[in-house]
LUMVO-813686 format. One record per residue (C-alpha): y, x, z. Coordinates in steps of 0.05 Angstrom, whole numbers, plus 5000, padded with zeros to 4 digits. Last residue first. Example, Ala and Ser with C-alpha at 12.3 -4.5 7.8 and 13.67 -1.06 7.14 Angstrom:
LUMVO-813686
Y=4979 X=5273 Z=5143 $
Y=4910 X=5246 Z=5156 $
end
This chain:
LUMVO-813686
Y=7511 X=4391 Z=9094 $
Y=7488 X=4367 Z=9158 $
Y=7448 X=4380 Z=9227 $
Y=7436 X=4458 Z=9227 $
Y=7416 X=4503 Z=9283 $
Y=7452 X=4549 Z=9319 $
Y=7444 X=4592 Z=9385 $
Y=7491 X=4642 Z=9395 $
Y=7491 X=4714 Z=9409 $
Y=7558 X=4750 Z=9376 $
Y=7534 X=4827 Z=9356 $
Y=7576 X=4835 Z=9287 $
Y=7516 X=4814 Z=9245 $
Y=7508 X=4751 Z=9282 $
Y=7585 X=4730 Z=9262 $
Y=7568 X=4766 Z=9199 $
Y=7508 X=4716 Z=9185 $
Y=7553 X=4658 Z=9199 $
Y=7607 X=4671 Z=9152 $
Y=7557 X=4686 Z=9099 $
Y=7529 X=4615 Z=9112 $
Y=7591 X=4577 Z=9109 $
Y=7610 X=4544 Z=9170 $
Y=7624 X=4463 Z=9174 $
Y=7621 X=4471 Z=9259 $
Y=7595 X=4417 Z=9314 $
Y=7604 X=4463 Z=9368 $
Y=7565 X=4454 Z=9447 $
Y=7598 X=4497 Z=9498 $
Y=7560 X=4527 Z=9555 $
Y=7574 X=4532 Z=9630 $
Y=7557 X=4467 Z=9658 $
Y=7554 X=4428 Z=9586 $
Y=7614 X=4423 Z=9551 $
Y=7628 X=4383 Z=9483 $
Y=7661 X=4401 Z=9419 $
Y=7667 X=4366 Z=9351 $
Y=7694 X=4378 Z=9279 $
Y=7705 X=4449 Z=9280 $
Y=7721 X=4472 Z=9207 $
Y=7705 X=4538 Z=9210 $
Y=7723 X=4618 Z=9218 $
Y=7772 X=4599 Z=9260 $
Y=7733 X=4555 Z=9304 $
Y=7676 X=4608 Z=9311 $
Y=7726 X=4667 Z=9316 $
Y=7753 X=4633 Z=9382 $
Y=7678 X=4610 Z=9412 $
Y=7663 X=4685 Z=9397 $
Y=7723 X=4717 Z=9443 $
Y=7717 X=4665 Z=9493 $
Y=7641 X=4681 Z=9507 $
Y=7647 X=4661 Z=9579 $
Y=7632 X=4588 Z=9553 $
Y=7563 X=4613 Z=9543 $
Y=7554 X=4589 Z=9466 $
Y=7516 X=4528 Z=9430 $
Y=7533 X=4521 Z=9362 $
Y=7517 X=4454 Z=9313 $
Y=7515 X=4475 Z=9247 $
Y=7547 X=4433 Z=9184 $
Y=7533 X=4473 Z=9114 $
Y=7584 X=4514 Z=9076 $
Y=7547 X=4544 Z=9023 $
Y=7576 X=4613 Z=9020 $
Y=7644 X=4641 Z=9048 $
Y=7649 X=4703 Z=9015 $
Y=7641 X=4674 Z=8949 $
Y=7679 X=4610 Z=8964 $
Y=7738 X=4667 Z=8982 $
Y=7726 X=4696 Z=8908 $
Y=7722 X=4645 Z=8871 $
Y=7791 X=4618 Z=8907 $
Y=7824 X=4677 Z=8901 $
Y=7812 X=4687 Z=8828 $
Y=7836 X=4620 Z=8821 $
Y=7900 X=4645 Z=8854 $
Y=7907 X=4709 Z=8816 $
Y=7899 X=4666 Z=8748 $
Y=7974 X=4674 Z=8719 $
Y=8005 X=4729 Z=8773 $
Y=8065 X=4724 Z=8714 $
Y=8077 X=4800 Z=8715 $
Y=8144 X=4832 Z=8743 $
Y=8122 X=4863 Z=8804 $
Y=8139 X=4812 Z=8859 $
Y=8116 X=4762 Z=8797 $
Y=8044 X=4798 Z=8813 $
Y=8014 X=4843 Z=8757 $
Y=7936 X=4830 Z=8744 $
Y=7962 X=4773 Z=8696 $
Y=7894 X=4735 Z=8675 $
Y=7850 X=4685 Z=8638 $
Y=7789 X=4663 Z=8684 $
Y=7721 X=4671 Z=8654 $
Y=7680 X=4603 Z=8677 $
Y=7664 X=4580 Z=8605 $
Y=7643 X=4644 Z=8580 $
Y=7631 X=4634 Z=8504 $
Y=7683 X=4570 Z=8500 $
Y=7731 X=4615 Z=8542 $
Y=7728 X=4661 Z=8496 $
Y=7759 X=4638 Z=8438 $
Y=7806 X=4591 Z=8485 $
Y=7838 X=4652 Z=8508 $
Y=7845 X=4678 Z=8440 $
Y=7876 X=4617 Z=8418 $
Y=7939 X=4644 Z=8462 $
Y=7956 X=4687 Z=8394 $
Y=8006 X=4736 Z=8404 $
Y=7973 X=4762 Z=8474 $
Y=8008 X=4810 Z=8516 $
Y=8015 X=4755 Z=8570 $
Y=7928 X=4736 Z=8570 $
Y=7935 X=4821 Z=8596 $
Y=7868 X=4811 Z=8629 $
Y=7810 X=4760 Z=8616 $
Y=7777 X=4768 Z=8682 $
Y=7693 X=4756 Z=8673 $
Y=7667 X=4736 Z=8735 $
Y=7595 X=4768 Z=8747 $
Y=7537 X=4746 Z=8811 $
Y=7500 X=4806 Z=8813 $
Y=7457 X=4852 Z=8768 $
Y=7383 X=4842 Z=8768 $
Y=7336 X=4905 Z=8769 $
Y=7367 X=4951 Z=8824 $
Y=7335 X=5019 Z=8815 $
Y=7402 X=5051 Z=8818 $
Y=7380 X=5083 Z=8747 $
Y=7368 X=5005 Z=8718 $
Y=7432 X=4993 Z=8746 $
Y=7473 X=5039 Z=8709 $
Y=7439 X=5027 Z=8647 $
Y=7449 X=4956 Z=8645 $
Y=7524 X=4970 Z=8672 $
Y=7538 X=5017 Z=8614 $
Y=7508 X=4963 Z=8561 $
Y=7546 X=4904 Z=8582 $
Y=7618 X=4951 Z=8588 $
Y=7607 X=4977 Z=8520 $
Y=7593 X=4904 Z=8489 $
Y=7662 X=4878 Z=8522 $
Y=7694 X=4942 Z=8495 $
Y=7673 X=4920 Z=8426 $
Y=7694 X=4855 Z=8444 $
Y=7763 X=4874 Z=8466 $
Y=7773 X=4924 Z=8403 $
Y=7847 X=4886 Z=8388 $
Y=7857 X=4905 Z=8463 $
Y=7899 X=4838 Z=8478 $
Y=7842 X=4812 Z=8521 $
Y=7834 X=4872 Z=8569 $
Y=7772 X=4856 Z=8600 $
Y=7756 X=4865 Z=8677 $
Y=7686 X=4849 Z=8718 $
Y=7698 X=4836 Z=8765 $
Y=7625 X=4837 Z=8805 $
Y=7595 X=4802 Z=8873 $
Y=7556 X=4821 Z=8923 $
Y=7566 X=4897 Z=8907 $
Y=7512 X=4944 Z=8920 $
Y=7518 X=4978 Z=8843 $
Y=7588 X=4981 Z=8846 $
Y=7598 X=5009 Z=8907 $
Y=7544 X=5064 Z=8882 $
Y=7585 X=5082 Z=8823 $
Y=7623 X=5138 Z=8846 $
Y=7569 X=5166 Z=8886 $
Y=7522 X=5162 Z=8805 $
Y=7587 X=5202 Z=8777 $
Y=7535 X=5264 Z=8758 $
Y=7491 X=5211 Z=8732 $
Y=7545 X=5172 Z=8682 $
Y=7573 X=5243 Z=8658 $
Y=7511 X=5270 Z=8634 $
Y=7492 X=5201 Z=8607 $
Y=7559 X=5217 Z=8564 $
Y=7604 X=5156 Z=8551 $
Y=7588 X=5135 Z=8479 $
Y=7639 X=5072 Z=8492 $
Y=7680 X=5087 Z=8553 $
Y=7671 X=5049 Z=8618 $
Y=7727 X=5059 Z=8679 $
Y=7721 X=5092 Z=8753 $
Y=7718 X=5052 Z=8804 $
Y=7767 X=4994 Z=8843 $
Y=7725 X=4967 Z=8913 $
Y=7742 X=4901 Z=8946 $
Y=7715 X=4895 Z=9018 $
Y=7719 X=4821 Z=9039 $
Y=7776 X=4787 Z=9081 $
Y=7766 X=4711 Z=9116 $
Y=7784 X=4699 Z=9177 $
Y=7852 X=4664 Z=9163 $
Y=7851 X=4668 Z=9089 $
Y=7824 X=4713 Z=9027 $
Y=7843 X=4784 Z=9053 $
Y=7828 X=4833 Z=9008 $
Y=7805 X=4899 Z=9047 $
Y=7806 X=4975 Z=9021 $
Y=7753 X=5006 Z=8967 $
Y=7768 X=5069 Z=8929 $
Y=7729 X=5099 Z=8881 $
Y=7740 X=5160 Z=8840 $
Y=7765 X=5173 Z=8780 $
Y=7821 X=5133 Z=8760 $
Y=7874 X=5145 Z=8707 $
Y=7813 X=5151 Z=8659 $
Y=7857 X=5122 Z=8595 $
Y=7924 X=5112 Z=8597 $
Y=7975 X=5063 Z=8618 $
Y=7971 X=5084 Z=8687 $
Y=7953 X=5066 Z=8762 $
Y=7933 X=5106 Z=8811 $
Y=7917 X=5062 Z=8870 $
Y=7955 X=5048 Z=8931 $
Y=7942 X=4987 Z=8938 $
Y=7913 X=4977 Z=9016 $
Y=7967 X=4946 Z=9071 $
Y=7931 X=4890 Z=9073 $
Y=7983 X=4846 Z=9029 $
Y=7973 X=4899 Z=8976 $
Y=7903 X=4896 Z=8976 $
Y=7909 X=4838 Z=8913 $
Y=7966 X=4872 Z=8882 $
Y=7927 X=4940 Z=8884 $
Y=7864 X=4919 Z=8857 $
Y=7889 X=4889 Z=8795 $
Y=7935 X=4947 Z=8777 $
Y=7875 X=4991 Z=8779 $
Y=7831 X=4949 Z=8744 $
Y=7883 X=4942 Z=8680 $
Y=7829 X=4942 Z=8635 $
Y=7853 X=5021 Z=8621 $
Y=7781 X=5044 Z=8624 $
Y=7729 X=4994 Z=8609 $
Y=7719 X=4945 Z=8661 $
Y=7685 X=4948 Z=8740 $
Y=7724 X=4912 Z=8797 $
Y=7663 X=4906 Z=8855 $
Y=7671 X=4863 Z=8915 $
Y=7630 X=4874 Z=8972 $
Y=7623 X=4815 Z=9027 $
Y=7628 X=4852 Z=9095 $
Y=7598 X=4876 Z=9158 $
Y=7526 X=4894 Z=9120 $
Y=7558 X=4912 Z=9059 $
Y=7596 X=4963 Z=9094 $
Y=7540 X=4989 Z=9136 $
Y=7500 X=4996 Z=9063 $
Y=7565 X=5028 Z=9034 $
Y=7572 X=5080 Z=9072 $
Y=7499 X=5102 Z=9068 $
Y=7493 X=5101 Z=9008 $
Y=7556 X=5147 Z=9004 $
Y=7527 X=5192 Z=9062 $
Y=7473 X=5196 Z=9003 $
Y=7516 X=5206 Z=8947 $
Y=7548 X=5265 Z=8982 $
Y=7484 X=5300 Z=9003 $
Y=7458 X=5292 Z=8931 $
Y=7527 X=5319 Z=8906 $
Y=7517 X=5380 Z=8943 $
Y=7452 X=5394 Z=8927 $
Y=7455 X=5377 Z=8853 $
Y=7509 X=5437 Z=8850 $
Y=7479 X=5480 Z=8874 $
Y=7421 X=5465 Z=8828 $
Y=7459 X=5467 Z=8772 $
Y=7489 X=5531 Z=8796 $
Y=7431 X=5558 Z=8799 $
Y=7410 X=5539 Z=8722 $
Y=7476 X=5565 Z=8703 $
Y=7464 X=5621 Z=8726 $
Y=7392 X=5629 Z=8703 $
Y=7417 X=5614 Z=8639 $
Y=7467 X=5665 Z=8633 $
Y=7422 X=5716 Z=8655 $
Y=7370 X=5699 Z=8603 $
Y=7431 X=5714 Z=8550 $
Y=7446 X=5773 Z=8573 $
Y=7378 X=5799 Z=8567 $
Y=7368 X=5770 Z=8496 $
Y=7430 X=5810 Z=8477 $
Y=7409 X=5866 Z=8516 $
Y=7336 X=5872 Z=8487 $
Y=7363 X=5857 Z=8407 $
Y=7419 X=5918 Z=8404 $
Y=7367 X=5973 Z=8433 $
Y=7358 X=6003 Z=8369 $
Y=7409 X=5978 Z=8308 $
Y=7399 X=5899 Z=8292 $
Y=7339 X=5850 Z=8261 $
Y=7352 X=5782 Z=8286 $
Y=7354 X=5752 Z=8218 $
Y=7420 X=5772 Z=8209 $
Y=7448 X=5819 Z=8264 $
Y=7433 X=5836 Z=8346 $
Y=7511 X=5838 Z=8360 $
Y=7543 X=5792 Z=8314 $
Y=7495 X=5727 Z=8332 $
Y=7496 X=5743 Z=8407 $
Y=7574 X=5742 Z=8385 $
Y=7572 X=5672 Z=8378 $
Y=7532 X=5656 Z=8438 $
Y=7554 X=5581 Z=8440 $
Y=7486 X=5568 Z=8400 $
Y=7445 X=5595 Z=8448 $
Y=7478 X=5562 Z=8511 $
Y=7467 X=5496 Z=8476 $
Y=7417 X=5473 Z=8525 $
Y=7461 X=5481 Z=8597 $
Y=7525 X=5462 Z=8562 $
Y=7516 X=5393 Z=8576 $
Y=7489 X=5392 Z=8646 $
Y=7533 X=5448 Z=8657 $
Y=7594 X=5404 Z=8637 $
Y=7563 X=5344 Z=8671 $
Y=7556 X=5385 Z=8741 $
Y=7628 X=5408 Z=8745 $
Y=7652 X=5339 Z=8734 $
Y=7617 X=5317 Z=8789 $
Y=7635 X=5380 Z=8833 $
Y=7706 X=5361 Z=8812 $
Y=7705 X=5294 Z=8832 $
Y=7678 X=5297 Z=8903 $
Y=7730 X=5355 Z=8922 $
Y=7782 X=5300 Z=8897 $
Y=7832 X=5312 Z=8839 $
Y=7788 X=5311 Z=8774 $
Y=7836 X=5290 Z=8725 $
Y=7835 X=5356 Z=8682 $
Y=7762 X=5370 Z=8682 $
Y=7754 X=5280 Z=8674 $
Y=7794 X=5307 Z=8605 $
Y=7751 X=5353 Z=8586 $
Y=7690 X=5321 Z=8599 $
Y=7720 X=5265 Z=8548 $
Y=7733 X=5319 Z=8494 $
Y=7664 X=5345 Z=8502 $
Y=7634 X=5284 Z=8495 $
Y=7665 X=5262 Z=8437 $
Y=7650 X=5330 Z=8396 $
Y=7704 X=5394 Z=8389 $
Y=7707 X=5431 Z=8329 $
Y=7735 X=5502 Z=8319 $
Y=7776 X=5507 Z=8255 $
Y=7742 X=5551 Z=8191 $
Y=7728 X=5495 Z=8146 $
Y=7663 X=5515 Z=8125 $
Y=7637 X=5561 Z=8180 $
Y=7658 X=5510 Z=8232 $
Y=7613 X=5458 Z=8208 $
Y=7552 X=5498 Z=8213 $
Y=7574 X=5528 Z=8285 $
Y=7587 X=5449 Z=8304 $
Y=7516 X=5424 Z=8264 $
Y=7475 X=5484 Z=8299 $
Y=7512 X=5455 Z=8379 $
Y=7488 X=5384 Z=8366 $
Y=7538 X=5338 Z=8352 $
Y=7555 X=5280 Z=8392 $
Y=7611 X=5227 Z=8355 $
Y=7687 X=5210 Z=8343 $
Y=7700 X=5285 Z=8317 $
Y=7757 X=5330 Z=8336 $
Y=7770 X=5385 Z=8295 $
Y=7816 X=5443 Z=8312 $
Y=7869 X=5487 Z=8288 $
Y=7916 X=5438 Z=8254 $
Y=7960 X=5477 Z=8203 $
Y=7969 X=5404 Z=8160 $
Y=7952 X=5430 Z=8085 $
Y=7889 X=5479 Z=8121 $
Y=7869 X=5423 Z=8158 $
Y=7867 X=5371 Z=8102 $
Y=7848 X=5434 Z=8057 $
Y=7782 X=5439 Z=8110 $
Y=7769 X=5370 Z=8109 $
Y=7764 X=5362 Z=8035 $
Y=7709 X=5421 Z=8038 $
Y=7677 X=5380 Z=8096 $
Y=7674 X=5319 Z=8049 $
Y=7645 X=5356 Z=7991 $
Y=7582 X=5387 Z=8042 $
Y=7570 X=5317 Z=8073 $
Y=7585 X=5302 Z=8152 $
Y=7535 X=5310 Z=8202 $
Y=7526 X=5383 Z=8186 $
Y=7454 X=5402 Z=8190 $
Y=7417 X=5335 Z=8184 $
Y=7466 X=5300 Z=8143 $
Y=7480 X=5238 Z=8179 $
Y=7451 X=5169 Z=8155 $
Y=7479 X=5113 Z=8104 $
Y=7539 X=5141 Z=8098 $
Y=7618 X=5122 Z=8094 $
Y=7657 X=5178 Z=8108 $
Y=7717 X=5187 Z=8150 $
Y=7783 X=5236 Z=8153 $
Y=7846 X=5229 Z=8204 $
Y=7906 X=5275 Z=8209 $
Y=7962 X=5298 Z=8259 $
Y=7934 X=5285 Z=8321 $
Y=7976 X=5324 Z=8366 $
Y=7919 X=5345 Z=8432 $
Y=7933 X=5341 Z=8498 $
Y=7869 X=5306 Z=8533 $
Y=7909 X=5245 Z=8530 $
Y=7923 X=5258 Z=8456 $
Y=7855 X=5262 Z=8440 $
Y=7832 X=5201 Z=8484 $
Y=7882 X=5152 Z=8443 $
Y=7868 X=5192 Z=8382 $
Y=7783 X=5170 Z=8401 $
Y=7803 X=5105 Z=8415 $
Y=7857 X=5089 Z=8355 $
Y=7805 X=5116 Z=8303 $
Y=7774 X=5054 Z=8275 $
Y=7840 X=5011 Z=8281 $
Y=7819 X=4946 Z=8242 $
Y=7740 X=4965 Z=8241 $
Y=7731 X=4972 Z=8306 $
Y=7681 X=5015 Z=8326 $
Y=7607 X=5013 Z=8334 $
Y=7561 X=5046 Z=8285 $
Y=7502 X=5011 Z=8260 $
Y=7525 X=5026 Z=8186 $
Y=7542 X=5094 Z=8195 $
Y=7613 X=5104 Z=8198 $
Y=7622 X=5186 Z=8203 $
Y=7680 X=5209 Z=8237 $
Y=7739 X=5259 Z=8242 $
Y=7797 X=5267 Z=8279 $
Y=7854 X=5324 Z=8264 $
Y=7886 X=5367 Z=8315 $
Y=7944 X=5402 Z=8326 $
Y=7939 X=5441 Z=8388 $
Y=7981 X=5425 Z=8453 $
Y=7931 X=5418 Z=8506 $
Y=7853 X=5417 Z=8460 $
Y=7808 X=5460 Z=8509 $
Y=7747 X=5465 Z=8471 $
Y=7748 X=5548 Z=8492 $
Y=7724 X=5618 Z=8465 $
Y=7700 X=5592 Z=8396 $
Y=7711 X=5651 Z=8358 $
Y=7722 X=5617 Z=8282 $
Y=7668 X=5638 Z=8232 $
Y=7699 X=5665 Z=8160 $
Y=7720 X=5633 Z=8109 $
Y=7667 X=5632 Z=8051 $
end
């Protein structure tokens, strides 16, 4: 039998890997390129793929996921391709990675370790990091005992070792945990005090503003979305790549609609199928814009030949995210069908547009930029009716001294009347109702009743 490998690291930059999975027949992936996610995510956390293996079963093997034959095959695949680690498209638990690695003799490295790994190597803000920091101790926390390799070499088979090998060990190991356990709680501290001056951020913002929130699976296009419609603001700026997690934090500047009209538009970080819950409650801050928006974007790569599987991911990561906010109902949705110029086939379009009959098909890339723009205007117009409300007819009465309020009034609206009475003015305004609540929310005293619709 080959000997254990030390598993010192899962850092994957520049080894050879092969990926590995089990199809179970509940699992979720897409049949026509089953492994082009998790390569796609291998090679962005800087791995070579070099080889693929999969089993068809009916349930896991208990202590090595995979069956006994197929790991042997696995091992000569490695051995015939010199790859020196494993990378396998689900969780494992940390006795099915040591058993694993004693047959084929290559350290293995699960899904969620490879994508905590790469949001490690992406993390760029202060915010991000101590996030990131948190999930990997939130994960490692439980399988310290198991990652103690040489724990195993140093007290002996069956636990029985030399005199005062076992007491150490077992000491060593206690420290460890209480380490990592007050780190944990370090580290919950800080990011508590950040996600609530982020509540609190966005609860004033919501409260001068409309909230828009772009949410998708990661490399929707989001990030290219969001910066050609802040552009015009002076916002954009957003990171944006052709590869998987190029964003990782949130950042929200203002989309101007029309004279008057501009709401807070907010790009976060993107969905993943099998995303860790670890990694979903340490980003929590990250989220919170999305889970106060007043409306959601929700953004769907069309051409993505795994578009509905994504589609599923992305329903099932919001439920969950919202159910931990505490807010029960989601907002108001528009589904974007992205990338509609990438498509082959335009009866795609019409494929889902007959199971979401007001998604709007999409170009997130301006002509300025090269893209078509196709759907940025209807967006627009969604959007600014959205912020606007039901326009009803009010009738406004103002001290004429109030210059600065009579202006926004008959900007904001569609004055159709106005009369003076010693020193007041008397408005007959079509307004909508979210443009008349931020008129009051932003300190204007009026008096305003409505007389039509």
């Amino acid at each position: 039998m080959p000997a254990p490998t030390e598993r010192t690291t899962i850092r994957v930059q520049a080894e050879r890997a092969v990926v590995a999975a089990v199809r179970l027949p509940a699992s979720p992936f897409d049949p026509a390129h089953p492994f082009a996610e998790l390569v796609a995510l291998s090679e962005q956390a800087g791995a070579v793929v070099v080889g693929e293996i999969e089993q068809q079963r009916p349930k896991p093997v208990s202590a090595t996921f995979m069956g006994k034959g197929k790991l042997e095959e696995l091992r000569d695949l490695c051995a015939h391709l010199e790859a020196s680690v494993v990378i396998f498209d689900h969780d494992l638990s940390p006795s099915q990675i040591g058993n694993i690695e004693k047959i084929i003799a290559v350290k293995v490295i699960d899904r969620s370790e490879l994508i905590l790994d790469i949001f490690a190597a992406r993390a760029s803000t202060a915010q991000a990091r101590l996030q990131v920091e948190l999930a990997q101790l939130e994960y490692t926390y439980p399988r310290l005992r198991a990652m103690w390799s040489h724990l195993e070499r140093i007290v002996g088979s069956g636990g029985v070792g030399g005199v005062g090998t076992r007491g150490p060990g077992e000491q060593q190991l206690e420290i460890d945990r209480r380490l990592v356990q007050r780190r944990r709680q370090q580290l919950q501290r800080e990011i508590r005090v950040i996600q609530d001056r982020k509540a609190r951020e966005v609860a004033k913002r919501k409260q001068d503003h409309v909230t828009i929130g772009l949410v998708g699976y990661t490399n929707a296009g989001k990030s290219t979305l969001f910066n050609t419609l802040t552009a015009p603001t002076g916002g954009g700026g957003a990171y944006a790549d052709d590869r998987l997690f190029a964003t990782l934090h949130t950042r929200t500047r203002a989309w101007k609609l029309g004279p008057g009209i501009d709401v807070m538009l907010s790009d976060t970080v993107g969905f993943v199928r099998d995303l860790p819950h670890h990694l979903i409650a340490s980003f929590r801050a990250t989220l919170e814009e999305a889970t106060h928006a007043d409306l959601l974007l929700v953004v769907l790569d069309l051409s993505d030949p795994a578009a509905e599987l994504h589609y599923q991911t992305i329903e099932k990561t919001l439920e969950g995210v919202f159910a931990d906010s505490g807010r029960a109902d989601l907002p108001p949705t528009v589904l974007l069908l992205n990338k509609v110029d990438r498509l082959r086939d335009a009866n795609e379009i019409l494929i889902w547009r007959r199971r979401f009959p007001d998604a709007i098909p999409l170009c997130a890339l301006s002509p300025d930029a090269g893209g078509s723009g196709r759907g940025l205007d209807d967006l627009t117009q969604i959007v600014r009716q959205e912020a606007i409300g039901p326009q009803l007819v009010y009738e406004v009465t103002l001290p004429i001294a109030q210059s600065k309020a009579i202006h926004d009034i008959e900007t904001l609206g569609e004055l159709l009347d106005r009369a003076y009475e010693g020193d007041h003015v008397r408005l007959r305004v079509r307004l909508g109702e979210r443009q008349l609540g931020r008129l009051r929310a932003g300190g204007t005293r009026f008096d305003a009743r409505v007389v039509g619709s």
